[in-house]
C-alpha positions in Angstrom: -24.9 -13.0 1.3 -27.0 -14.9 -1.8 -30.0 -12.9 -1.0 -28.2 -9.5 -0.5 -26.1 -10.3 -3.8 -27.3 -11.6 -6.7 -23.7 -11.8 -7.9 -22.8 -14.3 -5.3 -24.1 -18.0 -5.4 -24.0 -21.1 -4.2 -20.3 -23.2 -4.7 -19.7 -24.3 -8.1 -18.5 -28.0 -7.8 -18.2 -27.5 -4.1 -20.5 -27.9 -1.1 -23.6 -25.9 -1.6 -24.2 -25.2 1.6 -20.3 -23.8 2.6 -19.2 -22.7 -0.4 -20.0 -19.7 -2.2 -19.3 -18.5 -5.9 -18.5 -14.5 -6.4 -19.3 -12.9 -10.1 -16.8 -10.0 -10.6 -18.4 -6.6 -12.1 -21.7 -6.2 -10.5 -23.0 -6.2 -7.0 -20.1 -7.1 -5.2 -17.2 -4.6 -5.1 -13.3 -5.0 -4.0 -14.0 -4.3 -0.4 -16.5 -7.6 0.2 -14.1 -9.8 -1.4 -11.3 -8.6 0.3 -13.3 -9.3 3.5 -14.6 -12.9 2.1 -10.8 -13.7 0.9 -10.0 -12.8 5.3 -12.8 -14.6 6.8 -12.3 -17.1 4.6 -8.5 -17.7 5.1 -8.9 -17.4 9.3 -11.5 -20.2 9.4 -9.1 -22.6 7.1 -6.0 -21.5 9.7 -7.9 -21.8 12.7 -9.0 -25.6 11.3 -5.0 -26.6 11.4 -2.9 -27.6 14.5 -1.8 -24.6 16.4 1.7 -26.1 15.1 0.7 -25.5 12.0 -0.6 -22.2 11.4 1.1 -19.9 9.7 -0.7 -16.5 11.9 -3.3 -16.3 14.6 -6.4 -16.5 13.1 -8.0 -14.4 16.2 -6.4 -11.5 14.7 -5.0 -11.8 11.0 -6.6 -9.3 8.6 -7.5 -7.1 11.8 -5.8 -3.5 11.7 -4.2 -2.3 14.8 
């Protein structure tokens, strides 16, 4: 994503390496950060306890 975007860089004040910053008004458009937000959310979910997630992170943000 860094080298496709040059809108999008490494974590500000977070780990460099897992984290990413998105600029807003330039390469990067509604679309991709809706998708980033998803992914994003499902990996933090499928982290928890299977008690404690709020949706299956298999299939959240997938249309049926």
């Amino acid at each position: 994503l860094r080298e496709r975007h040059t809108d999008i860089t490494p974590g500000y004040h977070m780990n460099k390496r897992h984290w990413i910053t998105v600029e807003g008004g330039g390469t990067v458009d509604e679309k991709l950060v809706k998708e980033l937000v998803i992914d994003s959310y499902r990996l933090v979910v499928g982290g928890l306890p299977k008690s404690e997630q709020p949706v299956d992170p298999h299939t959240y943000g997938h249309r049926a």
